[in-house]
C-alpha positions in Angstrom: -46.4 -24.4 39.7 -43.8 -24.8 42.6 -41.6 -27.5 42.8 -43.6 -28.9 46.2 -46.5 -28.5 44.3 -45.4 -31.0 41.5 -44.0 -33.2 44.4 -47.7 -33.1 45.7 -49.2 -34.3 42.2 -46.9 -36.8 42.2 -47.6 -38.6 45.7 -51.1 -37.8 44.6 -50.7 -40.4 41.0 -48.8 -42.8 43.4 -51.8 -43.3 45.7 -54.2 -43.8 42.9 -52.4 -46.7 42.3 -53.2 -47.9 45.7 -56.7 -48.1 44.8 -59.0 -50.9 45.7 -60.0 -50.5 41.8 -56.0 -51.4 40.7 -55.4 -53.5 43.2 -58.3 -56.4 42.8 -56.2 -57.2 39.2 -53.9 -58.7 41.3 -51.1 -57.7 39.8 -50.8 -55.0 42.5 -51.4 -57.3 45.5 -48.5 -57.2 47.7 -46.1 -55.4 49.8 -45.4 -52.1 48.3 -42.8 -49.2 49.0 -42.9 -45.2 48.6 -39.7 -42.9 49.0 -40.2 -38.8 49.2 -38.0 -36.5 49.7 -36.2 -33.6 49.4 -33.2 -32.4 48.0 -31.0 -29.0 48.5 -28.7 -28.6 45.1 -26.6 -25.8 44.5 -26.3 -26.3 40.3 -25.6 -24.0 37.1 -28.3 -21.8 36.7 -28.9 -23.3 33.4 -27.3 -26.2 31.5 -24.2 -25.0 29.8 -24.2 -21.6 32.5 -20.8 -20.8 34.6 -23.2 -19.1 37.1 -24.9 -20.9 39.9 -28.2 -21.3 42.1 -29.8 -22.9 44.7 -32.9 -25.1 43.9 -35.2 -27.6 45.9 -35.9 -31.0 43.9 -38.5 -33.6 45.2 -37.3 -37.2 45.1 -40.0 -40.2 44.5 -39.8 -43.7 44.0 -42.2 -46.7 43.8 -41.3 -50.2 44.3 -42.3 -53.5 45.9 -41.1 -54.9 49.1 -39.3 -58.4 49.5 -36.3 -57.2 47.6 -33.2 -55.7 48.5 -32.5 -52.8 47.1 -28.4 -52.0 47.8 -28.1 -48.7 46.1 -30.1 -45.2 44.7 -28.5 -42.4 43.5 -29.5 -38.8 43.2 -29.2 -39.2 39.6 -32.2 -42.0 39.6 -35.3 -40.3 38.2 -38.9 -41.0 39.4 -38.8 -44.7 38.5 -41.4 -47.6 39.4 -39.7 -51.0 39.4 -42.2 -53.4 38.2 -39.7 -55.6 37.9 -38.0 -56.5 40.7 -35.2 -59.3 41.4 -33.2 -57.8 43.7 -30.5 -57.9 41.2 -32.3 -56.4 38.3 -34.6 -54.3 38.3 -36.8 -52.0 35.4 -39.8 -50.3 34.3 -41.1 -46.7 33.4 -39.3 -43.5 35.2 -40.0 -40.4 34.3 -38.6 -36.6 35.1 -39.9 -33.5 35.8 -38.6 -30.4 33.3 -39.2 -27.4 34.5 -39.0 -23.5 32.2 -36.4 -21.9 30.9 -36.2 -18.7 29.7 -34.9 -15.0 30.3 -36.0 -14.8 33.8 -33.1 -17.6 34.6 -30.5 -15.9 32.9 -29.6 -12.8 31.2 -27.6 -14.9 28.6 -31.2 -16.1 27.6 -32.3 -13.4 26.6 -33.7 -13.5 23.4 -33.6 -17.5 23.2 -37.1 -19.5 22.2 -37.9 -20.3 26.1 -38.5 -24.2 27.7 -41.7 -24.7 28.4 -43.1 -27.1 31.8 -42.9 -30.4 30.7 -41.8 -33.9 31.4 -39.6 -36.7 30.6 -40.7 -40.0 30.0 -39.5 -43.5 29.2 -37.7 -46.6 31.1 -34.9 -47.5 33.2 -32.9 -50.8 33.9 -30.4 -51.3 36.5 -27.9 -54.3 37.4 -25.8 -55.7 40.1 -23.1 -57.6 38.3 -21.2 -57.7 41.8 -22.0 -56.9 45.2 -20.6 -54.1 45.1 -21.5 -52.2 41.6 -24.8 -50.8 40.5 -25.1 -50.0 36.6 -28.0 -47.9 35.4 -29.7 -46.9 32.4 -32.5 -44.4 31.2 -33.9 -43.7 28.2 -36.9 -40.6 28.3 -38.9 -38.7 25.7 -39.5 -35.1 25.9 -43.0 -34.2 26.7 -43.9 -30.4 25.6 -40.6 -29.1 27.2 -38.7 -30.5 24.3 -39.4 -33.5 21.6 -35.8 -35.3 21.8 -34.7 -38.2 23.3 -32.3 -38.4 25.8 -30.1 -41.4 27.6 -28.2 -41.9 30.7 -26.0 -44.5 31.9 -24.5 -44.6 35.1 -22.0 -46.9 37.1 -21.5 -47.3 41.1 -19.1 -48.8 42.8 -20.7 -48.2 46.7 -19.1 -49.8 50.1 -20.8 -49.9 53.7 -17.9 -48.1 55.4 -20.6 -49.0 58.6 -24.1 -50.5 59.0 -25.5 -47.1 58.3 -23.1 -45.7 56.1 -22.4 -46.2 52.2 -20.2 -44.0 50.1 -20.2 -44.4 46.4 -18.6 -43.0 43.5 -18.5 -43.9 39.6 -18.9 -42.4 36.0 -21.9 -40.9 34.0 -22.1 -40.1 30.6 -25.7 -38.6 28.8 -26.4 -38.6 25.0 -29.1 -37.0 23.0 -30.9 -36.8 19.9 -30.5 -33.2 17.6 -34.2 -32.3 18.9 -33.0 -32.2 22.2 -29.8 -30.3 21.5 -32.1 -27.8 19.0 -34.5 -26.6 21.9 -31.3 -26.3 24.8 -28.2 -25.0 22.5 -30.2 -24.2 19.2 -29.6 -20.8 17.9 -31.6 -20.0 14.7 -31.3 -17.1 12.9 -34.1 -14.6 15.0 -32.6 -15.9 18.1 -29.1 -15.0 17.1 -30.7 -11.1 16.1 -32.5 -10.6 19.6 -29.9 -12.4 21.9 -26.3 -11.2 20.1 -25.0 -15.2 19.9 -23.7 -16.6 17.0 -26.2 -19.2 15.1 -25.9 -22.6 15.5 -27.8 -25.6 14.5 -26.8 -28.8 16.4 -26.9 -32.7 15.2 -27.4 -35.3 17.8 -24.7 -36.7 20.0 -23.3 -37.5 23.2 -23.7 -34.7 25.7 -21.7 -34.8 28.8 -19.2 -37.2 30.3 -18.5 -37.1 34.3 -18.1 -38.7 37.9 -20.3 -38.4 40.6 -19.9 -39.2 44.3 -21.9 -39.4 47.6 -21.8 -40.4 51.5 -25.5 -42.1 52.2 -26.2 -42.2 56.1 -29.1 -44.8 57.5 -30.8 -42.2 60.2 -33.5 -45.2 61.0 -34.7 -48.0 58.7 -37.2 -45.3 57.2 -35.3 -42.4 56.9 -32.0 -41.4 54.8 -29.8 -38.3 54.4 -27.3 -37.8 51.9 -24.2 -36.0 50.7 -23.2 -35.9 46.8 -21.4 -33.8 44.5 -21.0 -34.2 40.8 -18.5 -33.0 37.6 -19.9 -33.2 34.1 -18.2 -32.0 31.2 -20.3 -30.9 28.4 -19.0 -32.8 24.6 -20.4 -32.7 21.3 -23.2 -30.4 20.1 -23.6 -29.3 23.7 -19.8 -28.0 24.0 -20.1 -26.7 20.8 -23.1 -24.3 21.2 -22.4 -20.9 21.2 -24.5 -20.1 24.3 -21.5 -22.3 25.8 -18.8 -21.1 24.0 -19.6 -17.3 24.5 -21.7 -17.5 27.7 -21.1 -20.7 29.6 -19.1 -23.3 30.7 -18.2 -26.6 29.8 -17.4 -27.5 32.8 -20.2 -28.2 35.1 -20.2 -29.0 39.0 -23.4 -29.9 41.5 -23.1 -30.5 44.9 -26.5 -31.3 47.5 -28.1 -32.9 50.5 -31.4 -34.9 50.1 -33.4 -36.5 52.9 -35.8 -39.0 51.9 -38.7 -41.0 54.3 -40.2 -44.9 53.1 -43.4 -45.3 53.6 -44.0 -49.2 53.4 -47.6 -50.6 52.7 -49.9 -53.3 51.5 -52.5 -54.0 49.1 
């Protein structure tokens, strides 16, 4: 399944939700919002590689009108905000996971491959100041893996014009051992048919890192972006030996995403 494909599924689950069948319980009544888009990324071939690729990754996001929404990052994963104050916002989000195995990478050759799955769980973000955005995620695996993993993000953002906002701030990403098991994992029959050293992971933090971007206002529907990213990879992660024999710790993504509102009613 391509990744448009997926992006397509996903627009398709978003209009259900428009439904005259949802939307007479009244709790869907109102002025809505829908984001998709697209973005460019030239990343690690795998988590943990020192080799890179270029992928395409839809963007989605679901939200009411009425509230003003000052910043989104690339980071932000398809999220619905059911709640919405304008300086708090939360509910589910979820992320797509797509396979991993020897086809990526030669280095993963011989390693149990990561099935198509998903992420799922819930988000919360803040405004403590005009200026700063602080987010969290937490998301279960869904057939790809069975761990847990968490996010948290910080923003500090600035409109440098009336179309223009550049942001920067810090991320850091932990993860339960399940998590760690199916992406660093080595057990003993991996470690005979792919040559790296066994290794069985506990849980932990995962990476630490900054990311930055330069968000430009083409109209009030449509938005481009710039953003690059550096993540170190700690803990279980750094300590795997497909990083230590095979990869890098040292991680870097950089992108472009455009991204069109579609605004509605129910």
């Amino acid at each position: 399944m391509s990744k448009f494909a997926v992006a397509g599924l996903v627009l398709s689950v978003s209009t259900m939700l428009a439904t005259p069948s949802l939307a007479q319980s009244g709790w869907f009544s109102g002025d809505w919002s829908l984001t998709l888009g697209v973005a460019a990324i030239s990343l690690p071939e795998y988590e943990g590689d020192d080799k890179y690729r270029f992928v395409a990754q839809p963007i989605v996001s679901f939200g009411r009108q009425g509230t003003e929404r000052r910043f989104s990052s690339r980071n932000d994963n398809i999220s619905i905000g059911l709640i919405d104050t304008g300086t708090f916002r939360a509910g589910p989000t979820g992320k797509l996971v797509f396979e991993r195995d020897g086809g990526d990478s030669d280095d993963l050759v011989g390693l149990d491959p990561i099935r198509f799955g998903a992420e799922l769980g819930g988000f919360a973000e803040v405004y403590p100041t005009d200026w700063l955005r602080v987010r969290g995620e937490v998301r279960h695996g869904i057939r790809s893996h069975d761990g847990i993993i968490a996010d948290l993000s910080a923003d500090a953002f600035m409109n440098v014009s009336p179309t223009v906002q550049i942001s920067a701030g810090p991320r850091v990403s932990m993860a339960s051992s399940d998590y760690f098991d199916a992406y660093y994992g080595v057990s003993a029959a991996e470690s005979l048919a792919s040559g790296l050293t066994p290794y069985t992971p506990d849980g932990g933090f995962r990476s630490v890192g900054v990311g930055a971007a330069i968000r430009w206002d083409v109209t009030d529907t449509i938005e481009t972006s710039l953003f690059g990213e550096y993540s170190r990879l700690v803990g279980p992660a750094a300590d795997s030996s497909l990083v230590r024999e095979r990869g890098d710790e040292n991680q870097f993504l950089i992108g472009v995403s455009a991204t069109y509102r579609f605004d509605f009613s129910l």
